[in-house]
C-alpha positions in Angstrom: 0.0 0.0 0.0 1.4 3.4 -1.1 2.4 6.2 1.9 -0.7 8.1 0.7 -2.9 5.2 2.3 -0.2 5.8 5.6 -1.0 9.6 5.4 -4.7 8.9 5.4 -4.6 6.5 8.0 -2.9 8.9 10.6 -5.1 11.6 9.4 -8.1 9.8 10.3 -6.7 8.3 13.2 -5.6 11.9 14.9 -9.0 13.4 13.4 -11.3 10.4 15.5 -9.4 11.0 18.4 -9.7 14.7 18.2 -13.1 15.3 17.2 -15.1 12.1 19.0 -13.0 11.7 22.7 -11.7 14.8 22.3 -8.1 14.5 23.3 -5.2 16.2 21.0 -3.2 13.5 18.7 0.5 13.9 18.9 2.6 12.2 15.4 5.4 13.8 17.6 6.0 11.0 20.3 7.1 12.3 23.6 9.6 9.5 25.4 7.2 8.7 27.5 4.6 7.8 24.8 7.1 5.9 22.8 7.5 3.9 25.6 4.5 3.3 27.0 3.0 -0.7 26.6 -0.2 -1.1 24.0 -1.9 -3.2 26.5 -5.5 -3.1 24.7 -6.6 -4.3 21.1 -9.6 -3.8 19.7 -10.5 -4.9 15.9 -13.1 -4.3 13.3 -13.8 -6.5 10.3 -14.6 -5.3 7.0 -16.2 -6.7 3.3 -16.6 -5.4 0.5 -15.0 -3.9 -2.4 -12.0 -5.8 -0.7 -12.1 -7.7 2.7 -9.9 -6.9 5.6 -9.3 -5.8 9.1 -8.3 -2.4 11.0 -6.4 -3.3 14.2 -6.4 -0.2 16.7 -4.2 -0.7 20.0 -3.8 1.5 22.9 -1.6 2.0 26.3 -4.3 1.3 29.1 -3.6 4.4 30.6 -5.4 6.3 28.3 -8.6 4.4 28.3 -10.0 6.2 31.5 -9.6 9.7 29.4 -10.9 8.4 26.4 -14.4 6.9 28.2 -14.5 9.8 30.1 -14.7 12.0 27.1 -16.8 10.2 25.1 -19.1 8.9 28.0 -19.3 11.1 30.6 -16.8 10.8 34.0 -18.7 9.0 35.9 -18.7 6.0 33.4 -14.9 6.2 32.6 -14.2 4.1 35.8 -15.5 0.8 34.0 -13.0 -1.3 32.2 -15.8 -2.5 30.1 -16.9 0.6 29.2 -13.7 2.0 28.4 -13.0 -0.7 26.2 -16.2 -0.4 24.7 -15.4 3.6 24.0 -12.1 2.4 22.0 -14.1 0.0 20.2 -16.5 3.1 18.8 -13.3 4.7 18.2 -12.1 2.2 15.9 -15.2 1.4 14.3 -15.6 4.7 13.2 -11.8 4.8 12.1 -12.6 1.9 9.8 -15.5 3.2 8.3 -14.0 6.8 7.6 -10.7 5.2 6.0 -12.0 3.0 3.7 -13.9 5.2 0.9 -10.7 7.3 1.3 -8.6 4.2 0.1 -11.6 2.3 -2.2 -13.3 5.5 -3.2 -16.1 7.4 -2.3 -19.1 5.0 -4.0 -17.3 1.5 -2.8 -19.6 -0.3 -0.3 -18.4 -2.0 3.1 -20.0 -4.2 5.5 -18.5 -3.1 9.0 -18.6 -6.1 11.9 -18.8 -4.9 15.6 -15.8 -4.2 17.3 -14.1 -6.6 18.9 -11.7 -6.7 22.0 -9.1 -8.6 22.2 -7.5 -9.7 25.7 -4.0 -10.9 23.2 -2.1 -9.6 20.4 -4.2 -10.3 17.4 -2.8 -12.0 14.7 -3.4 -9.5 12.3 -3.5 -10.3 9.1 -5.1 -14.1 8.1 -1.0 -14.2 6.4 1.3 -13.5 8.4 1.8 -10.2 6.2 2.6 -6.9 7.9 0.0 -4.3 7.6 -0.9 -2.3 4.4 -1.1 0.8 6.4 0.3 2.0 9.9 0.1 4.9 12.2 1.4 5.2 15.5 0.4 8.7 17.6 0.7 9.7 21.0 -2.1 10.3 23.3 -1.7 12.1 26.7 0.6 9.7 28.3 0.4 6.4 26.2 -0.1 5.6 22.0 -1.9 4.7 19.9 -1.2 2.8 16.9 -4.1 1.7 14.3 -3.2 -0.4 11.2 -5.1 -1.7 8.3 -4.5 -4.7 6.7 -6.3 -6.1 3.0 -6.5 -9.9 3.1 -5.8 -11.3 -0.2 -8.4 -12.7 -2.6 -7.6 -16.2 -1.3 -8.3 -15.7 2.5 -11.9 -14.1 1.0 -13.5 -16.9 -0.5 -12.1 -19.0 3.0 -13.7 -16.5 5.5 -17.2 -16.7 3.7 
């Protein structure tokens, strides 16, 4: 996938974060960022004009700030909750990346977010991903990437 699908990816990626739980998206990465674990993955599925996957993981530290953003303080103490927030986040990642890569009239079936307690294998290959981006986030990262399964792993996942 060409850097212009990269640049889209971050640009989507720091725009979700801004504009839905509100917190500033840093492509700079501070040392602290850099550094700090992605303890949380969330996924979303996609079909379509191509079939694939968009992979967003995040430090747990920033969960409690995302949740509370997006869901009010008093629910940003709930693990669930919280995971449920970055789940949104990536859903809507997914769905405003994809007619930037496929075009505006391509069609896509979006699955619901799922969290994953372990690295997710991501990609049904073994390949790396097709896009990356990595930002900070207060004091933790973010890092989303998208990955295109091959025409082969389509006709299996049917």
């Amino acid at each position: 996938m060409s850097s212009t699908t990269e640049q889209y990816l971050l640009r989507t990626t720091a725009e979700t974060f801004e504009n839905l739980a509100l917190i500033f998206a840093e492509e700079e990465l501070s040392s602290e960022q850099a550094n700090a674990p992605l303890d949380v993955t969330v996924s979303v599925e996609f079909r379509g004009q191509q079939t694939g996957r968009l992979v967003l993981q995040a430090s747990a530290r920033v969960l409690p700030t995302i949740a509370a953003n997006m869901l009010g303080g008093d629910q940003s103490r709930s693990a669930v909750l919280q995971r449920d927030a970055l789940g949104e986040l990536a859903n809507v990642i997914c769905g405003n990346i994809l007619p930037k890569v496929a075009g505006p009239g391509a069609v896509f079936r979006l699955a619901a977010p799922r969290v994953h307690d372990v690295d997710l294998p991501s990609s049904r290959d073994g390949d790396a991903p097709d896009a990356r981006a990595t930002l900070g986030v207060d004091d933790g990262r973010v890092v989303a990437a998208l990955f295109f399964f091959a025409e082969r792993s389509r006709s299996s996942a049917a």
